[in-house]
Structure formats: structure tokens, C-alpha cells
N, C-alpha and C positions, 0 to 999 in steps of 0.2 A: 713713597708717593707724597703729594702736596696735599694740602688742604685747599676746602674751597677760598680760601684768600687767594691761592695759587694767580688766577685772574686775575686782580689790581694791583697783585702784587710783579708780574710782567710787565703790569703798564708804568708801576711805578719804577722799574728796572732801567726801563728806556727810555722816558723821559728822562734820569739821574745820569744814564749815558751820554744822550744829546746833549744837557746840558754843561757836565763835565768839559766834551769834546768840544765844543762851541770855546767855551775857557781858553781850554788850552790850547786851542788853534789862535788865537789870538784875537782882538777886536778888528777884526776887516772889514765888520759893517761902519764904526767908528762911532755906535752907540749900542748901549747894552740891550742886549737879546732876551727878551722874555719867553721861556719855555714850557708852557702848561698841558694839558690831559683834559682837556674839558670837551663837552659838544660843541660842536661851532656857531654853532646858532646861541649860544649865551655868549660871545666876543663880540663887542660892542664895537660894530667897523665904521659907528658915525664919532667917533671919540676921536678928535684933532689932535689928541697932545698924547694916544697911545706912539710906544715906538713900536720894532720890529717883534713879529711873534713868530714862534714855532711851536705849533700844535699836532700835538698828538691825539686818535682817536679812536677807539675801540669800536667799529661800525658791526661786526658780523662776527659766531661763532659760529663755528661748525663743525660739526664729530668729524673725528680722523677716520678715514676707513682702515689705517695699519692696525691700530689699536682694539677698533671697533667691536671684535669677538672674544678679545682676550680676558678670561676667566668667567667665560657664560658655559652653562646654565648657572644663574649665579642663585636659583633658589630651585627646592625640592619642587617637583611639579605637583604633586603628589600631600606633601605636607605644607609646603610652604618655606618651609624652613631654607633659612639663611646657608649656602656652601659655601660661597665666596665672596671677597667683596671687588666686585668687577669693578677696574678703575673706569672715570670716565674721564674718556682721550677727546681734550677739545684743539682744534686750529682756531689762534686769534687773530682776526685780520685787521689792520690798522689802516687809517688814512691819515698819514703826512703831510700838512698842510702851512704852507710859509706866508705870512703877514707883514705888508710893509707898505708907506705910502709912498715912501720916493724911486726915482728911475732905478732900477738893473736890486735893487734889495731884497725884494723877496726872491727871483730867480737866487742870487747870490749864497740865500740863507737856506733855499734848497738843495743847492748844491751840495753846501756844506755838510746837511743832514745825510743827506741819501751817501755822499762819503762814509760819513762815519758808520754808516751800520752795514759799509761794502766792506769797512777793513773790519768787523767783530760779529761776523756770521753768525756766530755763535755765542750765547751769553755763555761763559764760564760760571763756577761753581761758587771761583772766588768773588770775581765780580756782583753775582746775586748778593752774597753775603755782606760784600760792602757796600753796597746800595740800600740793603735794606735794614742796614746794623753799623751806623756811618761812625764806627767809632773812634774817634776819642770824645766827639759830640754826643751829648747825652741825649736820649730816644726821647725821656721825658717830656725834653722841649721842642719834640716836632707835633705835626696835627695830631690827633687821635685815629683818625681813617690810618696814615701810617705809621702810628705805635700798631696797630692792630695785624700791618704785614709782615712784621717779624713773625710773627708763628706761624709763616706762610706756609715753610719746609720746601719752598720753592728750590732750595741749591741742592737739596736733596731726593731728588724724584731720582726716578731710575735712567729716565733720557733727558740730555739737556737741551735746551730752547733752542731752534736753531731757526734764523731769519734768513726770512728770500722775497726779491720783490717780486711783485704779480702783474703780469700782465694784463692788465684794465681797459679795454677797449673804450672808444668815447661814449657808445651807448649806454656801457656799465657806471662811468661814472657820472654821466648827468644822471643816472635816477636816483644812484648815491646820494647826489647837493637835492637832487628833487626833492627826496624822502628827509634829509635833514632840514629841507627849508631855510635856505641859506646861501647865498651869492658864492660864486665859485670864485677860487684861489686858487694859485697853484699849488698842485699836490702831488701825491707820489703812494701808490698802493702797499703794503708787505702784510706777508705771513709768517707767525710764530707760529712751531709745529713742536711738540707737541706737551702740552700743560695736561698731567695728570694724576685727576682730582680720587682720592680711593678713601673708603669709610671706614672706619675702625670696628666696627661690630660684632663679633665673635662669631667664627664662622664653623663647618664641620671638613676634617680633613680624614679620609679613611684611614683603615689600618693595612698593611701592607699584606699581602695576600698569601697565605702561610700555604694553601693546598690548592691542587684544580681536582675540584670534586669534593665528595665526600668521604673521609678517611674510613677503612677496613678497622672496624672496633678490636680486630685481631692481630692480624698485621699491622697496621698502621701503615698501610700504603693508602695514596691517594686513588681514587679509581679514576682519575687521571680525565680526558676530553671525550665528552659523549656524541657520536655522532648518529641521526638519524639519519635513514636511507628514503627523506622524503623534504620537500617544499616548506614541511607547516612550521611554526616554530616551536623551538625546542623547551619551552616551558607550557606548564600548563597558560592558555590563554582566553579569554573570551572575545566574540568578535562583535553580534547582534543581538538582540534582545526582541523577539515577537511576539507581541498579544495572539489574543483568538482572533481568527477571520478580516486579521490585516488588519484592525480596527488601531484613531488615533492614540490610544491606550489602552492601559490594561485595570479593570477595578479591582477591589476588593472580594476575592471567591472566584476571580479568575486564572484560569494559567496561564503561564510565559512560554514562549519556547524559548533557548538560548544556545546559539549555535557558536562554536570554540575547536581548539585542540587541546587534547589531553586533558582531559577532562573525570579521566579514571582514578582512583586513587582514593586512599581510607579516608571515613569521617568526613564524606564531602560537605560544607556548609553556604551556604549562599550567605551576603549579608547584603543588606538595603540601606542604603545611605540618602541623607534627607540634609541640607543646611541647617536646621532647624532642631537637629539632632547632634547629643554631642558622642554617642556611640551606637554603630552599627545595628541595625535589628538581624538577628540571624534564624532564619531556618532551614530544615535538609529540605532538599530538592527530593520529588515523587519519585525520578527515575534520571539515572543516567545512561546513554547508549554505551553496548559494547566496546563501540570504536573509539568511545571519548573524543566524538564529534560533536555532540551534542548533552542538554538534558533541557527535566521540565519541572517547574516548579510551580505552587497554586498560593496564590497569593492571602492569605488567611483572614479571616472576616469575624474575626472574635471579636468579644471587647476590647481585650488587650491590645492589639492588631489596631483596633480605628481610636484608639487612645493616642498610640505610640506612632502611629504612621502620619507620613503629611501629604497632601496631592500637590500635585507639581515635576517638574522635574526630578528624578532621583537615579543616585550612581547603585549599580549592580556587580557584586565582584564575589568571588570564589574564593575558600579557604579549603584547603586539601592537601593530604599527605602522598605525592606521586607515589608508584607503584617504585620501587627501591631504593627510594628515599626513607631517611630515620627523623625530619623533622617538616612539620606541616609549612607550604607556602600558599601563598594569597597572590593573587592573579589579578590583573590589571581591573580599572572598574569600564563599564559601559554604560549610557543613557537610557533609563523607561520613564515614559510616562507613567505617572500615576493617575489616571483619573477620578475625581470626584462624584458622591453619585449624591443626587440630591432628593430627600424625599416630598419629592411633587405632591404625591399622594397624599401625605400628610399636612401638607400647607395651607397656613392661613391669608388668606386676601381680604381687605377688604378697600374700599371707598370712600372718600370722603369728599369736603367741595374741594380740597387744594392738593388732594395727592390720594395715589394707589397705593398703600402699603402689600408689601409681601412677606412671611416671614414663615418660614423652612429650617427645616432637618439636614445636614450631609455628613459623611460618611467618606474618607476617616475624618475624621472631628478638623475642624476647619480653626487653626491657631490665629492671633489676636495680632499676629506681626506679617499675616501673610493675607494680601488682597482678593476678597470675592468680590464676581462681577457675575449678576441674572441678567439674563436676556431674555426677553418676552417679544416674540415677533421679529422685532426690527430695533425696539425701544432697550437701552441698557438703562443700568442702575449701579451704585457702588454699594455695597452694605457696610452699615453704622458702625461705630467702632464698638470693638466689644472687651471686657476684660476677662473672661473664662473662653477656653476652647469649647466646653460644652453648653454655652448660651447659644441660645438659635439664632441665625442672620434672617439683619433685619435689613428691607430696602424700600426705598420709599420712590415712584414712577410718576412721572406727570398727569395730572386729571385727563389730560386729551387722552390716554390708552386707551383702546379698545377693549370694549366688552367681548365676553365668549372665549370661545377656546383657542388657545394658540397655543404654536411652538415654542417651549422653553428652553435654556440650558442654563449650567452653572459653571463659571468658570474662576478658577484661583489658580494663582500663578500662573495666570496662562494655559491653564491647563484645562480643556473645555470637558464635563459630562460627556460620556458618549451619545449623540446625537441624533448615528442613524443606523439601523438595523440593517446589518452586514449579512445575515442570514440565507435572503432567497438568491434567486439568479439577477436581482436591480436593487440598490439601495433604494431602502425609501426611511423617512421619518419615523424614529422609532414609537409605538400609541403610547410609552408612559414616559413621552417628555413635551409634555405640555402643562397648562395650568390653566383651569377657566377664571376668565377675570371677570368680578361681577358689574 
């Protein structure tokens, strides 16, 4: 595969052709042909004493769709971790464009261009190589930008470059000169298909698959393709995640429901995942159903629990040992809310001439990298920064607040306090989430 010089190192390919081939076709303009790579809008077309130019120009890339999935998933979904290094396949499109002030010369020096890359479709391996490595000429004494395309590895990719011109309708190209800002020439479209750019970074390749199943510690037979006589799938799985009474989450001293297949099996553990966390919180689940459709689990409210936990979003996933299986597997994760509970109850407000202050309890402890937001009424606030998870949040509300009791919540990470009592036959505002403001 190439490196990313791959790209100037093409452009630098075909210009070193055109110019070559110009050579050796002979002088037929009857003055020397200048050949560059530039934008066009840097050629200076008010210059009387320029002669004839032929320029090259890199206007558009765009991913090949041949290439476009080859070696994805190129990382764990899961961990993250690197599998492959998925190359990336680009098409480079050029515009061709010939420069000349006297009669029939630029048509002439088009001609001649768009010849030469009808007879060499294809850059060859060798040709890359001698373009970019002009040896007996020492590298030294070329620019730097092309000492730099030697280590392109461009002759070396797995497919070679292969050119075709495009058909450009007159629409296409006046927005082309439009967007270059720059008087039109005659010119001529192509594409190089396909330059591919692949990263060196250590990737994971598995190991080759010794058994289907799990071998007989006796025998040494494989127990060979398991098939279930049902729709669900065939690992343990989880699907949903449900608080009490539908509610937008679940707090601390509540339970979950969790709905799944296969779900039965020794040492069932749930574990709680948090970004904020660099390993799982685990505890057993209260009950699992027979059919290992289901179980439920109550979300712990210790110290330890509002220490270790964070509100916000958090992944949900199963460790367990299926029923004739000999080693434990861990089952996909799902999304719960965690909600925060904030104690209202215990909060201080006060008033001053230039601001409300608030400053409150919650529950699990509210960390220093993760955003709380009160809401009083209508009116938000953001709270101060703090450096301990267990310093109380503090928020500061504009003098105009209202006095009296209103409706409160606490929200972090998005994650709002539960706000309204799910309990009877109509929701209404739950009575301990508010805060009288003095």
C-alpha cells in the first residue's frame, strides 16, 4: 500500500510524463513548453513574455466505491481496539489545461497532452519508479516537496493507477473555473483510479479456529453446531432495560427490569458501565425468570454505590456461565439511564442584590468532569466548578427569580431527576421536587 505522499506523488508521475512525452515528440510548437502542477489561478495570464504552458491540476478527490469497505470493521466496537488497517481508496480528478497566446497553440499543446495519456492508461510500476527516483540524477538536487516523494511506495500499491478521461459536461466545468476563480482555457478532465493510502499501526489478526464448540473434557470431541428450535438468538443476549413505572430512569434503590434471551446460567452478574469509570461495577441480579427471558435487578444505594456510580447515561451487560457451558460469557451491553436525585430537602438558597444562590446534595455523588444543570421553574443555572465529587453544587440564578415555591430538577449529563410521579392513573409533578426561593 502507499503512504500518504501517494497523492503528490501521482501528480508528480504525470506531469514528469507530459513532460517527457512533449520532448520526445518533438518541438511542434517551435518554442519550449512549460509544464507545471500548480492552481490556475496562481499563472500569471497578464505576463507578455510567458510562452506556452501545460498545466496540471488536482481539483477533486473522491473515495472509490470498489475499495470503499475493504478491511472494515477496522476497529473493536466494543473496545476500540485497532483490527485492521483499512486502506483508504481515493479517485484523483485532474483538469488538463493548455496555455498559449498565439493562433491554433494551445488547441495544438492539447492535443498533444490528452495523446500522450491515451497511449499510457496506465502508469506502470517501472515508470512510477523512474519518475520519482530519476536516476542517474541525484535526488538531492531536486525540491524538497519531491525528495519527499520517494518514500511514496506509490510503484508499489497493490493496484496500479490507471487513467481515463471523464466526461465533463459544460455545466460541470464552468463551476470548476467558477470555484477556481480564474478565466477559462482550454482543458480536458481525467481520472486516476485508484491511490491506496493504508497505515502501519499494529493491528489484531485471530487465531484459526481449532473446534466448533466446546470440546468433551473426555473425549476430546467437539460438541460440534448448536441448534435451537426457536427465532431468539443463540447466545445469551440482552435487549431492554426498564425502570419502575416507565419512568425516564432509574435512581439509586430502584429496580430494573431487563428483558433478554437466555439468560439462565451459574454466577449470573450484571455489571454497570459509566465513562467515568475505569472498571465495571458488578452485582447479582434479585431474580432471574425460568425461561431466561428475563430478570431484575435493584440498583444499590449504599455509600459505596453513590461513591462509585455516576448519573448519566450508563452501559448494562451480563456475565454468566450458560447452562452447559465450562466457561463464563458476558453478553452484549444495553443503555439505562441513571438518574440523579437531588436533595431539595436539604438545600440552601439564599438572596442577595445581584444573584440567587443554590447549593444542594445529590446522589450518586456528582464528579468534577461531568456537567450539572438546576432548573427552577423556567430559569437554568450551570454549577461552579468544583474539585471533590463530594463538595456540594453550587449555582448561582439571576436576581429577577421568583420568590416561593417552584418546580425544581437536577440534571447532569443530560440526565434529568425524575420529575414527575408516575404512580396514579395521570402524571402530575412530583411534591419533593421543588425548592422555595426566598
Amino acid at each position: 500500500m502507499s503512504s500518504p505522499l501517494a497523492i503528490g506523488a501521482v501528480s508528480a508521475v504525470l506531469r514528469n510524463l507530459l513532460d517527457n512525452g512533449l520532448i520526445e515528440a518533438g518541438n511542434a510548437m517551435g518554442v519550449t513548453v512549460d509544464v507545471s502542477a500548480v492552481a490556475p489561478d496562481t499563472i500569471d495570464l497578464e505576463d507578455n513574455e510567458a510562452g506556452p504552458r501545460l498545466n496540471l491540476f488536482l481539483y477533486q478527490v473522491t473515495p472509490n466505491p470498489g475499495w470503499r469497505n475493504v478491511g472494515l470493521p477496522s476497529r473493536s466496537s466494543v473496545t476500540g481496539e485497532r483490527l485492521t488497517n483499512a486502506p483508504l481508496a481515493l479517485d484523483l480528478h485532474y483538469l488538463l489545461t493548455a496555455y498559449a497566446r498565439a493562433d491554433f497553440q494551445a488547441e495544438i499543446l492539447l492535443g498533444y497532452a490528452m495523446h500522450l495519456l491515451h497511449e499510457r492508461p496506465v502508469l506502470d510500476r517501472e515508470a512510477i519508479r523512474r519518475a520519482l527516483d530519476p536516476s542517474p540524477l541525484d535526488v538531492s538536487m531536486l525540491p524538497p516537496a519531491f525528495q519527499a516523494l520517494v518514500a511514496s511506495d506509490l510503484a508499489d500499491q497493490l493496484e496500479q493507477i490507471k487513467l481515463t478521461p471523464s466526461a465533463t459536461t459544460t455545466d460541470d466545468m464552468s463551476k470548476i473555473w467558477s470555484a477556481i476563480q480564474s478565466h477559462y482555457r482550454p482543458s480536458a478532465t481525467y481520472q486516476a483510479s485508484v491511490v491506496l493510502i493504508e497505515g502501519t499501526r499494529p493491528g489484531v489478526s485471530p487465531l484459526p479456529v481449532l473446534s466448533r464448540g466446546l470440546r468433551d473434557p473426555v473425549t476430546q470431541r467437539e460438541r460440534g453446531v448448536v441448534v435451537n428450535p426457536d427465532l431468539l438468538p443463540s447466545v445469551p443476549t440482552l435487549i431492554r432495560a426498564e425502570p419502575q413505572l416507565g419512568q425516564s430512569g432509574a435512581r439509586l434503590g430502584e429496580p430494573v427490569t431487563v428483558s433478554g434471551a437466555r439468560l439462565t446460567g451459574a454466577g449470573p452478574m450484571v455489571l454497570l458501565r459509566h465513562r467515568l469509570n475505569d472498571t465495571p461495577f458488578e452485582l447479582a441480579p434479585d431474580s432471574v425468570a425460568a425461561n431466561g427471558m428475563s430478570l431484575v435487578f435493584t440498583l444499590p444505594d449504599d455509600a459505596a454505590a453513590q461513591a462509585a456510580l455516576a448519573a448519566g447515561q450508563i452501559s448494562i451487560g451480563l456475565r454468566l456461565q450458560p447452562d452447559g457451558e465450562t466457561a463464563p460469557r458476558e453478553t452484549n451491553s444495553i443503555p439505562l439511564v441513571l438518574a440523579p436525585t437531588a436533595d431539595f430537602a436539604g438545600a440552601t438558597l439564599q438572596r442577595a442584590a445581584d444573584a440567587v444562590t443554590v447549593e444542594l446534595g445529590a446522589v450518586p455523588e456528582v464528579r468534577p468532569q461531568q456537567k450539572a444543570v438546576l432548573i427552577i421553574g423556567t430559569a437554568e443555572a450551570v454549577a461552579a466548578p468544583r474539585e471533590l465529587p463530594s463538595d456540594p453544587l453550587e449555582f448561582s440564578f439571576s436576581p429577577e427569580l421568583a420568590a416561593g415555591s417552584q418546580p425544581a430538577r437536577l440534571r447532569v449529563d443530560g440526565a434529568d431527576s425524575i420529575f414527575l410521579d408516575l404512580a396514579g392513573p395521570t402524571p402530575i409533578f412530583a411534591a419533593d421536587q421543588s425548592l422555595v426561593v426566598p
